[in-house]
C-alpha positions as CSV (number, residue, x, y, z in Angstrom):
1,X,-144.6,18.0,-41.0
2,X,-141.0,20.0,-40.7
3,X,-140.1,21.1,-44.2
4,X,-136.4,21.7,-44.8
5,X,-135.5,24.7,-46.7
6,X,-132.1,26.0,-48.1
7,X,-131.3,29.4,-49.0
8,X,-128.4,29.1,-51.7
9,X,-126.1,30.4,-54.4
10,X,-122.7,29.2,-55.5
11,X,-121.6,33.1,-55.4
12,X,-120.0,33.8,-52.2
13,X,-121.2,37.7,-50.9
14,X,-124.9,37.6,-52.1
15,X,-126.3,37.9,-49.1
16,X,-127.8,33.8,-47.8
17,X,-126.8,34.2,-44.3
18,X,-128.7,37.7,-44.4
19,X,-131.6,36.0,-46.1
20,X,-131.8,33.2,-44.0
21,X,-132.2,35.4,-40.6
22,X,-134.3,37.9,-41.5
23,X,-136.9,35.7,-43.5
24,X,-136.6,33.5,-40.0
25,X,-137.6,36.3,-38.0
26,X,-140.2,37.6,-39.9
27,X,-141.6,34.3,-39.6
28,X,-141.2,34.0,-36.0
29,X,-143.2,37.6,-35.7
30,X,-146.3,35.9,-37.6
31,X,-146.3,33.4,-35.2
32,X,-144.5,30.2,-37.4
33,X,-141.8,27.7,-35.4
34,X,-138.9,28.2,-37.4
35,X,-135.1,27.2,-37.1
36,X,-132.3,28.3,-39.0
37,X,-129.5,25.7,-39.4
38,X,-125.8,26.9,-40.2
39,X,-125.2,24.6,-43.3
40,X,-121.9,26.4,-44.3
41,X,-120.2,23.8,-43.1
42,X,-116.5,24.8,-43.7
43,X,-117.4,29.0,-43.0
44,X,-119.6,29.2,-40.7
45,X,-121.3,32.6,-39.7
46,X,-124.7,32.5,-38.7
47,X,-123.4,33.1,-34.8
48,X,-121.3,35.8,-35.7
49,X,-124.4,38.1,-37.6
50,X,-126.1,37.6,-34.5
51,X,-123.2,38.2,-32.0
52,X,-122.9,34.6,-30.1
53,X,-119.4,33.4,-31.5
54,X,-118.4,31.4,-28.7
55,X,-121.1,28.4,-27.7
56,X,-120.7,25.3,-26.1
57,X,-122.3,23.3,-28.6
58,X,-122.4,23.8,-32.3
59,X,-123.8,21.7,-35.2
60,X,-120.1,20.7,-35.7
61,X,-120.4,18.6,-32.1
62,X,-123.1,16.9,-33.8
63,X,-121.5,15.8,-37.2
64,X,-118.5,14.2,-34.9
65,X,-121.3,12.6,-32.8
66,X,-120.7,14.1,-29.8
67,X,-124.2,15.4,-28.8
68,X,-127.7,15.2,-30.5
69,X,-128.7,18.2,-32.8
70,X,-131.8,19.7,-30.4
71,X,-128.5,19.8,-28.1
72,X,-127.1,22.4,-30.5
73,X,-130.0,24.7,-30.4
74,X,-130.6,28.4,-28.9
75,X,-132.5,30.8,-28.4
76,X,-131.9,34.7,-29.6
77,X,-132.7,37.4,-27.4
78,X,-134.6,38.6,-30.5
79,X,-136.9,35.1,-30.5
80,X,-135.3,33.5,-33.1
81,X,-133.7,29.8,-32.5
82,X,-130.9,29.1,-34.3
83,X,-128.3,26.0,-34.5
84,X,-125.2,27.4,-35.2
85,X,-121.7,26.3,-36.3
86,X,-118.2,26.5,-34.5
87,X,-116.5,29.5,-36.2
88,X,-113.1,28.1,-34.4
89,X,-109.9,27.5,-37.1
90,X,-109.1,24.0,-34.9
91,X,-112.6,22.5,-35.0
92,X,-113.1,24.0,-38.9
93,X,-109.9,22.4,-39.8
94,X,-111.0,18.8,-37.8
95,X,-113.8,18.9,-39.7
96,X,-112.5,19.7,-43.1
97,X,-113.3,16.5,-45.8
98,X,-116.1,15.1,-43.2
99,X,-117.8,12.7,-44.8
100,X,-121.8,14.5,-45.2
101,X,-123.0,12.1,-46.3
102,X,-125.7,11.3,-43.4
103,X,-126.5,14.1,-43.4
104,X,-130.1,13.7,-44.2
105,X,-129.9,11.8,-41.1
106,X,-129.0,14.2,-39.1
107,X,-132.0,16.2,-40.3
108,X,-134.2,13.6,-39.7
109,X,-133.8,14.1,-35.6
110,X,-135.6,17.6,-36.0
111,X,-138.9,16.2,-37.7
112,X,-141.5,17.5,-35.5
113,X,-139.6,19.7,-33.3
114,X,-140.5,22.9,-35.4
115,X,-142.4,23.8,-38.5
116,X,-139.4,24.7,-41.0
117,X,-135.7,24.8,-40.7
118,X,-134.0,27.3,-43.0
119,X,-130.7,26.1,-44.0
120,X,-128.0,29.1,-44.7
121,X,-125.7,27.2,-47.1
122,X,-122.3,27.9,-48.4
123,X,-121.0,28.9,-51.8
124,X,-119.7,27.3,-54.5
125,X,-120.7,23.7,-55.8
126,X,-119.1,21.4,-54.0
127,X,-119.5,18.1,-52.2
128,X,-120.7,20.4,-49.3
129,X,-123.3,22.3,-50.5
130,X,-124.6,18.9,-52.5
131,X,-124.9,16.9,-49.5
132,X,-126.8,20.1,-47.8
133,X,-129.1,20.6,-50.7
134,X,-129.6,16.7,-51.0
135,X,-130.9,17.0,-47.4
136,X,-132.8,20.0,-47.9
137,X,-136.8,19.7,-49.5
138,X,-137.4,22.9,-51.2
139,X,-134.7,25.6,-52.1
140,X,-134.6,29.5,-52.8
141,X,-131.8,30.9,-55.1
142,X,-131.0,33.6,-54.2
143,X,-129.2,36.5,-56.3
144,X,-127.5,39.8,-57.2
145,X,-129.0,41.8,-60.1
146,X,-125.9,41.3,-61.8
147,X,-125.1,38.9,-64.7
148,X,-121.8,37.1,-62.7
149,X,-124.3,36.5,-59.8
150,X,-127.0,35.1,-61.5
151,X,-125.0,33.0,-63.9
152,X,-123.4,31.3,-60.2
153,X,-127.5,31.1,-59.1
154,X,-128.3,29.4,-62.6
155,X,-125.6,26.8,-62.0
156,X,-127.0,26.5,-58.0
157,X,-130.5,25.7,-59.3
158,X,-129.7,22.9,-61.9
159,X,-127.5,21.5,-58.8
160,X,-130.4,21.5,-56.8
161,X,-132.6,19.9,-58.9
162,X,-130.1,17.0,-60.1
163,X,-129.9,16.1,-56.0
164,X,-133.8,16.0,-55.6
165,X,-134.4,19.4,-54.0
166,X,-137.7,21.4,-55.6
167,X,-136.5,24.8,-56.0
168,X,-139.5,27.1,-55.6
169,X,-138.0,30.1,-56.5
170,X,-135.2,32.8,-56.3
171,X,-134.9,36.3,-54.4
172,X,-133.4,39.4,-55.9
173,X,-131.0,40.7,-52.9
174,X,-129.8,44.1,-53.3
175,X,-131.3,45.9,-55.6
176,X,-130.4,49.5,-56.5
177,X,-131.8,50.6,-59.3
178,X,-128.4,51.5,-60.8
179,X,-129.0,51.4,-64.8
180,X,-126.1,48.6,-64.7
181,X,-128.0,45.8,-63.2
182,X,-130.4,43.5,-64.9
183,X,-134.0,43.5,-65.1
184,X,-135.9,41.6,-62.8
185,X,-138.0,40.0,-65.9
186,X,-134.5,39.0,-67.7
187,X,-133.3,37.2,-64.6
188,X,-136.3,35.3,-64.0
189,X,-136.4,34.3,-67.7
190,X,-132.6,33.8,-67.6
191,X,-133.1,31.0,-64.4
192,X,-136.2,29.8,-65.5
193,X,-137.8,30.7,-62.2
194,X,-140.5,32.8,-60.3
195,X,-139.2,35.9,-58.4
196,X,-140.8,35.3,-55.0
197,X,-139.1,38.4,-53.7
198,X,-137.1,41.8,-54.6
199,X,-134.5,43.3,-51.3
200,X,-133.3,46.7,-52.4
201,X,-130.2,47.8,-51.5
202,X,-130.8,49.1,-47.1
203,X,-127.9,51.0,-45.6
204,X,-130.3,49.6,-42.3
205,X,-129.1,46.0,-43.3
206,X,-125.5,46.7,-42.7
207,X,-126.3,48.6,-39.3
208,X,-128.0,45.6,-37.8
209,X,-125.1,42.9,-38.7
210,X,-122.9,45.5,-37.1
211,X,-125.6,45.8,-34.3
212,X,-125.5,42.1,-34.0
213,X,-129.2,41.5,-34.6
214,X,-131.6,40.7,-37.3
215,X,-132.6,43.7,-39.5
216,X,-136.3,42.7,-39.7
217,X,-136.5,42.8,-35.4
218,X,-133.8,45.7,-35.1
219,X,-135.1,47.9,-38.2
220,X,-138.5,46.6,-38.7
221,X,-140.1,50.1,-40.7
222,X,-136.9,49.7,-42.9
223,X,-137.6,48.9,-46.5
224,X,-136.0,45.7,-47.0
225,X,-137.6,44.5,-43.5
226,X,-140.6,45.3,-45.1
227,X,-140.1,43.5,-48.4
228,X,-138.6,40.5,-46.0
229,X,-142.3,40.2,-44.1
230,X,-144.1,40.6,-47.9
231,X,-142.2,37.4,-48.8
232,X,-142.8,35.8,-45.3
233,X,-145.8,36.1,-46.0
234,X,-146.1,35.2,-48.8
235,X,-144.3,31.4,-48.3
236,X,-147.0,31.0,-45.7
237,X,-149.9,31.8,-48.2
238,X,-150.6,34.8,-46.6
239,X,-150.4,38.9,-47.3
240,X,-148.5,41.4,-45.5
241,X,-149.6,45.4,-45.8
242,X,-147.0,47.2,-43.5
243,X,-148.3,49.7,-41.4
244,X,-145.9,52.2,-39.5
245,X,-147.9,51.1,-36.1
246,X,-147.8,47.8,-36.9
247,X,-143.6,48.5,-37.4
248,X,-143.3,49.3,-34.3
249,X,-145.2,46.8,-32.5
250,X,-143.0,43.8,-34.1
């Protein structure tokens, strides 16, 4: 059965759309059928991280019925398949106040076409990212170590759960170590949730979104591709020991 998954956190800048692909990948390299669905409805950027801006179809041809949503799918050169959005001012502006509703329904037409679909969704709390995370199964907060992020993630998760979606747990993105941040044990007691996963702070993660290409199949000995494959693995029920060979054969 195709689970749905959203990545999400009211706080704009944390890092989903990095999230989303790279946790993708490393899930495509261990063999899983995975599809990561541009949910940011009204910003778009899944297509830009991985350098496809201009498509022919988009997930915004679908929502004004124009084509069916496998008809919005592609392939990466890295493996990946991805259904992006139309990054386009016109079509983002036609679009703005659509009524998401059916969204759900929408979903519904990639039931058995692939194992999971990760949904990258937008910030805030709006209408948008309720209807996204109404349609979604299972979400992952995801968060800064830093008390203005994780207050936004706190607010996320009780949204989430008031629309039906089990959240199973939250990532740390960006860690540093800087004596400012929070402790992982006081944000996991602060949201009430299990910390499936820790990504420190990877000068490598900004060189493959300029590169145009997923960090975990452009950097794959990097550290926070390594701690991206731990937690891939981990949501399969599976463990991950990196090896340097086994870097370099993904």
């Amino acid at each position: 059965m195709t689970r749905f998954l959203a990545i999400a956190s009211a706080k704009g800048g944390v890092g989903k759309t990095t999230a989303a692909i790279n946790l993708a990948t490393a899930m495509v390299n261990f063999g899983k059928d995975v599809v990561v669905l541009d949910a940011n409805i009204s910003k778009p950027n899944v297509s830009m991280h991985l350098g496809t801006p201009k498509l022919n179809h988009t997930l915004h041809d679908v929502l004004k019925g124009n084509i069916h949503i496998t008809d919005a799918a592609y392939i990466h050169p890295s493996g990946l398949r991805i259904i992006p959005g139309n990054i386009s001012l016109a079509v983002l502006k036609e679009i703005e106040g659509h009524d998401l509703s059916n969204f759900k329904n929408i979903l519904i037409d990639l039931i058995g076409t692939t194992d999971l679909v990760i949904l990258d969704t937008g910030s805030g709390l709006g209408r948008e990212v309720q209807a996204v995370l109404g349609a979604s199964d299972e979400m992952i907060a995801i968060t800064n170590p830093e008390i203005t992020s994780v207050t936004d993630t706190f607010k996320t998760i009780r949204i989430a759960e008031e629309a039906g979606c089990k959240v199973i747990g939250v990532i740390v993105n960006r860690q540093s170590g800087n004596v400012a941040e929070m402790e992982v044990k006081n944000i996991e007691a602060m949201l009430g949730k299990n910390i499936l996963g820790i990504i420190p702070e990877d000068i490598n993660v900004q060189k493959s979104i300029a590169a145009r290409q997923p960090l975990v199949y452009l950097y794959p000995d990097s550290r926070a591709s390594i701690n991206y494959k731990q937690l891939a693995a981990k949501l399969m029920g599976q463990e991950y020991v990196h090896s340097i060979q086994a870097g370099k054969n993904k």
